[in-house]
C-alpha positions as CSV (number, residue, x, y, z in Angstrom):
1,X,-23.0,-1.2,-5.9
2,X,-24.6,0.7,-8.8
3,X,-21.7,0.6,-11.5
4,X,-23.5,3.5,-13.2
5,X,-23.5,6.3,-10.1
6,X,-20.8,5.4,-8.2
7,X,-17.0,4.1,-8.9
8,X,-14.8,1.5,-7.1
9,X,-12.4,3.1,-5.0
10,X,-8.6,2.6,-4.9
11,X,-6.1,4.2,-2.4
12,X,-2.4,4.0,-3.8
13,X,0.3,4.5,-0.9
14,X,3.4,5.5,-2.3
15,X,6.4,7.7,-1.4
16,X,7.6,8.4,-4.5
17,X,5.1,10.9,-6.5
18,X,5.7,10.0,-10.0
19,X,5.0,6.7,-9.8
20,X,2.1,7.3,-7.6
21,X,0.4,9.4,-10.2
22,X,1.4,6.8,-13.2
23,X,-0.7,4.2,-11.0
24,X,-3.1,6.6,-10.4
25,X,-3.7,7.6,-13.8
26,X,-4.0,4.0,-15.3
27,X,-6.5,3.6,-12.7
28,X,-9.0,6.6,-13.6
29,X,-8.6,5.4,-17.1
30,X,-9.9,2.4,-16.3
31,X,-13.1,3.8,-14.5
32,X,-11.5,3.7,-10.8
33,X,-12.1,7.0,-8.2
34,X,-8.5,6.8,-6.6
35,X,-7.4,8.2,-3.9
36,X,-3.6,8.8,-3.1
37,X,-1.3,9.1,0.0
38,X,3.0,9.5,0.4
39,X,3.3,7.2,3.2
40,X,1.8,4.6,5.8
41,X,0.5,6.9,8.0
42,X,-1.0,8.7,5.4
43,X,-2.8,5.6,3.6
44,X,-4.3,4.7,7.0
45,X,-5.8,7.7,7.9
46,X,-7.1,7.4,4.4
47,X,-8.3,4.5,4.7
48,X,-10.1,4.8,7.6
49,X,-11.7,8.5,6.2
50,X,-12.8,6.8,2.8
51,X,-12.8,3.3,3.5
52,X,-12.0,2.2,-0.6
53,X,-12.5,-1.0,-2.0
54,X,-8.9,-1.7,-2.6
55,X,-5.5,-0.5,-1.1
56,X,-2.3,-0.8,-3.2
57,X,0.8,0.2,-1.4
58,X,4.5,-0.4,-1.5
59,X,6.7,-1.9,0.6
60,X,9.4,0.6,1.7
61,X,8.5,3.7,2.6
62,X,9.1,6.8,5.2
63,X,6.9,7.1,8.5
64,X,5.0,3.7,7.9
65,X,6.0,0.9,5.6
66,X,3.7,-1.0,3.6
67,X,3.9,-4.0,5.8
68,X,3.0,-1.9,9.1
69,X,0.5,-0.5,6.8
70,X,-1.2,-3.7,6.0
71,X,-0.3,-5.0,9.6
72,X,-2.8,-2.2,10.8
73,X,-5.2,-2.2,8.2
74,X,-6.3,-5.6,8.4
75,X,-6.0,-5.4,12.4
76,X,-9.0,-2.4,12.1
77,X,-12.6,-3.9,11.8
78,X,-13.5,-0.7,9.3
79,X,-11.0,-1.7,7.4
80,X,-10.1,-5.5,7.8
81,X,-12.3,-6.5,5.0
82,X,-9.9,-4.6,2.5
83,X,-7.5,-6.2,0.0
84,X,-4.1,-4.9,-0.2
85,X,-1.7,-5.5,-3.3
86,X,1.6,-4.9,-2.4
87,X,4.6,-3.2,-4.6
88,X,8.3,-3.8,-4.5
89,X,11.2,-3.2,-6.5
């Protein structure tokens, strides 16, 4: 990957929107395009749109929890190959 033209992409699943953005916004301060999604469902329709090089998600959320989440994700061969970080309180 050119580092000049084009960013690493991060998706951050998480239902609660504050702490989704403060994730977000240490991310794009560090030089990361991040996407963002409220809930399972959400981050894997994401991921499967944008395929990003990372996916950080929490655990317990509405819809589809962050294990599901990771369940499916590395169960998809477009999207096997990404690591997830996982959050919990």
């Amino acid at each position: 990957m050119n580092e000049q033209t084009e960013k690493n992409t991060v998706l951050v699943v998480e239902d609660d929107a504050e702490l989704c953005e403060f994730i977000a916004s240490g991310l794009e301060e560090e030089g990361f395009a991040v996407l963002q999604a409220a809930n399972g469902e959400e981050g894997m329709e994401a991921a499967l749109d944008h395929l990003p090089d990372l996916v950080i998600t929490d655990i317990m959320m509405p819809v589809m929890d962050g294990i599901t989440l990771c369940n499916e994700l590395k169960s998809h061969s477009l999207t096997a190959h990404i690591p997830v970080i996982m959050l919990t309180a």
